[in-house]
C-alpha positions in Angstrom: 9.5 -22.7 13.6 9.1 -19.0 13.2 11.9 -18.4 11.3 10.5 -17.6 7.7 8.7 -14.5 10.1 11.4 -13.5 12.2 14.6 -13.5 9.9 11.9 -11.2 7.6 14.2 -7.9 6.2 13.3 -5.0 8.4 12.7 -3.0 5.8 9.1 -5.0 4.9 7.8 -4.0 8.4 9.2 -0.4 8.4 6.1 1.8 7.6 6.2 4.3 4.6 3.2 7.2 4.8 2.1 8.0 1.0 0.0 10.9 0.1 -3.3 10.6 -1.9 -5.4 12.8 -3.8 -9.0 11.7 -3.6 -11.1 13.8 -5.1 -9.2 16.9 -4.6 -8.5 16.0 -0.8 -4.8 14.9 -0.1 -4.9 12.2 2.7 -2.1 10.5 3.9 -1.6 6.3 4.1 0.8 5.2 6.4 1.5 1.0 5.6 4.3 -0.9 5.9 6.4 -1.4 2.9 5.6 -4.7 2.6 1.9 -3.7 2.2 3.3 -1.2 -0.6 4.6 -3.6 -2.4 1.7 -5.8 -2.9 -0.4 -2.6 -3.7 2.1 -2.0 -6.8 2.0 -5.4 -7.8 -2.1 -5.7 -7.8 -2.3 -1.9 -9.1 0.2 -3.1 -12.5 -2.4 -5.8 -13.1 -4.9 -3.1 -13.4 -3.0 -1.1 -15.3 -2.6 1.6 -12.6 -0.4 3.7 -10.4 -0.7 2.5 -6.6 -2.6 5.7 -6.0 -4.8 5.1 -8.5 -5.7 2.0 -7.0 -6.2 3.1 -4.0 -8.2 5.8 -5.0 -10.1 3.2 -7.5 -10.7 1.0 -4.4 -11.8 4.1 -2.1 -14.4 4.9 -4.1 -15.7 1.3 -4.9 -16.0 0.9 -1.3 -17.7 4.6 -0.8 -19.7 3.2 -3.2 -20.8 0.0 -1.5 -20.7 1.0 1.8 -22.0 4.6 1.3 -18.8 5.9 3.2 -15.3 4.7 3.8 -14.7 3.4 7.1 -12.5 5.3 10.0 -9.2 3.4 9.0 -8.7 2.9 5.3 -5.2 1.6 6.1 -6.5 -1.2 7.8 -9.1 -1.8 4.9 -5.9 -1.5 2.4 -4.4 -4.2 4.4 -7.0 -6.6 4.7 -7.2 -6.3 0.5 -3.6 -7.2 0.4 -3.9 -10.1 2.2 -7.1 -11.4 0.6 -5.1 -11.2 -2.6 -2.1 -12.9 -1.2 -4.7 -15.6 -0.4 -6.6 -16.0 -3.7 -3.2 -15.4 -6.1 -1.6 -19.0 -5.5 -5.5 -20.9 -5.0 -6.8 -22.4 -8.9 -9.6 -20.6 -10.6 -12.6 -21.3 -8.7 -15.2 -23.6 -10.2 -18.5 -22.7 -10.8 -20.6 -25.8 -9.7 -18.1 -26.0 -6.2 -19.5 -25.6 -2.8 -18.3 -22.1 -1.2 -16.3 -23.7 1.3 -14.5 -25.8 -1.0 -13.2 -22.2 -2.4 -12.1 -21.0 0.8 -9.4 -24.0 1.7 -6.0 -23.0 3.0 -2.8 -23.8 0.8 0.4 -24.4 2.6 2.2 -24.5 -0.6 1.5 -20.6 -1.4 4.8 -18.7 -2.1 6.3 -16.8 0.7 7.3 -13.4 0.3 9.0 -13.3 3.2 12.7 -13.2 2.7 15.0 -15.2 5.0 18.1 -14.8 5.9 
């Protein structure tokens, strides 16, 4: 049963640490690669560098929130996934309930690699 996690490549849970420049204050990231990866890939659909992105999302949160929270690993992560789980689900309709939106789809794609 746990196969599609556990024959995952190492290399998607080894952990990379990036340096960012936020407004003239270099900060380091440390995700796994796996996390990386999904950064670059929603960063090209913006038409951005990953640091960019991150940056872009730092200070749209700051923004929001009024500050960015202790751990903006964690808050990278948690944006990974919730793109992971929007990318595969059909464009939302406008009249549907909210909870309709929010269904799980076992037929997502896996990026996972087995071996």
């Amino acid at each position: 049963m746990c196969g599609i996690y556990t024959n995952a490549d190492p290399i998607f849970y080894e952990s990379r640490t990036r340096s960012l420049r936020i407004h003239g204050v270099i900060t380091t990231v440390r995700l796994e690669n796996l996390f990386w990866d999904v950064l670059h890939e929603i960063a090209a659909q913006e038409r951005l560098t990953t640091s960019q992105f991150a940056v872009k999302l730092h200070d749209e949160l700051s923004t929001l929130r009024g500050e960015v929270p202790g751990n903006f690993a964690s808050f990278l992560r948690v944006c990974c996934l919730r793109y992971l789980s929007t990318r595969s689900q059909p464009a939302p309709v406008a009249h549907a309930p909210a909870h309709a939106l929010a269904q799980p789809d076992d037929t997502r794609p896996r990026l996972l690699k087995t071996v």
